[in-house]
N, C-alpha and C positions, 0 to 999 in steps of 0.2 A: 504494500500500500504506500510503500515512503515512497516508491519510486514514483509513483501515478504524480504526487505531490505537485514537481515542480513544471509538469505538464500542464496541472490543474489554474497554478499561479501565474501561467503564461497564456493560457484558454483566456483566463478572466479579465487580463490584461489589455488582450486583445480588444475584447468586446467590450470595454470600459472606455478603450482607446476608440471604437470606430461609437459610443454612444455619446459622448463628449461634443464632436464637431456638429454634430444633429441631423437631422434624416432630410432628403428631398423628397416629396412627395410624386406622385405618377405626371407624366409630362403630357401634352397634348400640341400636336402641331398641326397646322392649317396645310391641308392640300398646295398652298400657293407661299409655302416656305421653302425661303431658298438662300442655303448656307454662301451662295458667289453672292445674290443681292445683297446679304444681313453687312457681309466683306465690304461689297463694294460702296454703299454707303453711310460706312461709318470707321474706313479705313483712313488714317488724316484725319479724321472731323470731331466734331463733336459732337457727343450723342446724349440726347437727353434724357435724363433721369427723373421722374416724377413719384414725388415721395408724400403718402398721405399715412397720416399715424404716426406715433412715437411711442415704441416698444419701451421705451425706458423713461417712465414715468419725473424721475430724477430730476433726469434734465430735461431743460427747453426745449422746441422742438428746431430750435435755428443752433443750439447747439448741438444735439445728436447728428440732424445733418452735416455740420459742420466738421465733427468729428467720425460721420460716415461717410462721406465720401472718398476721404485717399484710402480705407480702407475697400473699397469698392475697385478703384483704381490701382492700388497696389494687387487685385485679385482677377484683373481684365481679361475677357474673351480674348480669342487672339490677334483679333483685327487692335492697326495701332491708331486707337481712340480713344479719347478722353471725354469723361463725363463731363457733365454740368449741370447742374439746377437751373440754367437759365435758360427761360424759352428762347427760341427763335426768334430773333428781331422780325423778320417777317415771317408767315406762317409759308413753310414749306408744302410744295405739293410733289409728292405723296411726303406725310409728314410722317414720319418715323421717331421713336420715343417706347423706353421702361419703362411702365408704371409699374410702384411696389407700393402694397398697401398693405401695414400693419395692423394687425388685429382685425380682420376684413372678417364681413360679417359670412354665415354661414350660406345664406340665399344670397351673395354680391357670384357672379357672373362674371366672365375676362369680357363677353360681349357687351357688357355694362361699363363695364372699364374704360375700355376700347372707346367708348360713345361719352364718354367722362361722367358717370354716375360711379360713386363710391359710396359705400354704407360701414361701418365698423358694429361689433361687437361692444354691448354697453359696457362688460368688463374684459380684461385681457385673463387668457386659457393660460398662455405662456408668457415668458419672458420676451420672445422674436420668435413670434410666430408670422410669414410672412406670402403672400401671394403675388407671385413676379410673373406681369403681363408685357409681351414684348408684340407692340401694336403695330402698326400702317395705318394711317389713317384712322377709321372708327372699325376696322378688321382685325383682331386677332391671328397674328402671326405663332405665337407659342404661346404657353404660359405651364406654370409648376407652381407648387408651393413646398413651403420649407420653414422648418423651427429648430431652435436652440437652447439650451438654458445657460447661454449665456448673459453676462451679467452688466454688460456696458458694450458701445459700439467699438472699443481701441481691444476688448476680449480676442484671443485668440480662436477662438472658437467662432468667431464672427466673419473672421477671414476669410476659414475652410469652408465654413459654410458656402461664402460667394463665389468662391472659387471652383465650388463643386456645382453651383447653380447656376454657373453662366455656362458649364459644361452642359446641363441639362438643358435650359434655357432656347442656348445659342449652338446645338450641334454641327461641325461640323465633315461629317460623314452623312453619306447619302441617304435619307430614310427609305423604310420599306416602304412604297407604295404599293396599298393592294390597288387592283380595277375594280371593276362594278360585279357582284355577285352573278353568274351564271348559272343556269339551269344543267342540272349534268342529266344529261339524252340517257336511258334505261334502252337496252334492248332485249 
């Protein structure tokens, strides 16, 4: 039994280790995602971030942002772009933009999102619990959701998270597309 021991302390380590960073939840992408568009317009540029909620009660909500964003940035897709909170001087056509909405309520929609209705949850479930809509216009391009119990936006755990979520997010590998359900012929 001594020996099982230090296999056991290593199991637990493990699973302690991958509970920590926090879980991404199932992904969802729009038929008309596409990993060369997501590239090409937001490779150079700037890409906007729209941030409703503040997971961390603490502070302000111009300082959590303030102190989430180079975390955001230090954790980027691979295209080389830089966030920003600031909209668009002019409104871009097709406009492209994050929305991440913390503590989003149970019935909020990415197609809601997407058309700028956001609703939150009267109390927070978790610490960064969070739902990341990666829009075009009022169309839903991707979106996932994701939580941590981490405990401030400079946490490490906050990082891994983003970093694992732009991977989700913003894949760049070819998705499966199925076609249209076909009737299979019986003879």
């Amino acid at each position: 039994m001594a020996g099982f021991r230090p296999i056991l302390v290593l199991l637990a380590a493990v699973l302690a280790g991958c509970a920590t960073s926090g879980v991404i939840g199932g992904a969802y992408y729009a038929p008309q995602y596409s990993w060369s568009e997501f590239y090409a317009v937001t490779d150079g540029r700037n890409f906007q971030v729209v941030v409703s909620g503040n997971p961390f009660p603490a502070l302000t909500p111009v300082e959590f942002q303030r102190r989430f964003l180079p975390v955001m940035q230090a954790n980027k897709p691979r295209p080389n772009l830089t966030f920003t909170y600031d909209p668009p001087p002019e409104l871009p056509h097709p406009y492209y933009r994050l929305v991440l909405v913390f503590n989003a309520a149970n019935d909020l929609t990415a197609d809601r999102v997407c058309a700028g209705e956001v609703w939150h949850k009267p109390e927070a479930t978790r610490p960064f619990d969070l739902f990341a809509i990666y829009c075009r216009n009022d169309q839903v391009m991707s979106y996932t959701t994701a939580w941590t119990e981490a405990t401030g936006p400079d946490d490490p755990r906050v990082g891994q998270l983003m970093a694992q979520l732009f991977l989700v997010l913003f894949p760049d590998y070819p998705l499966l597309r199925r076609g249209p359900i076909r009737p299979v012929m019986h003879r």
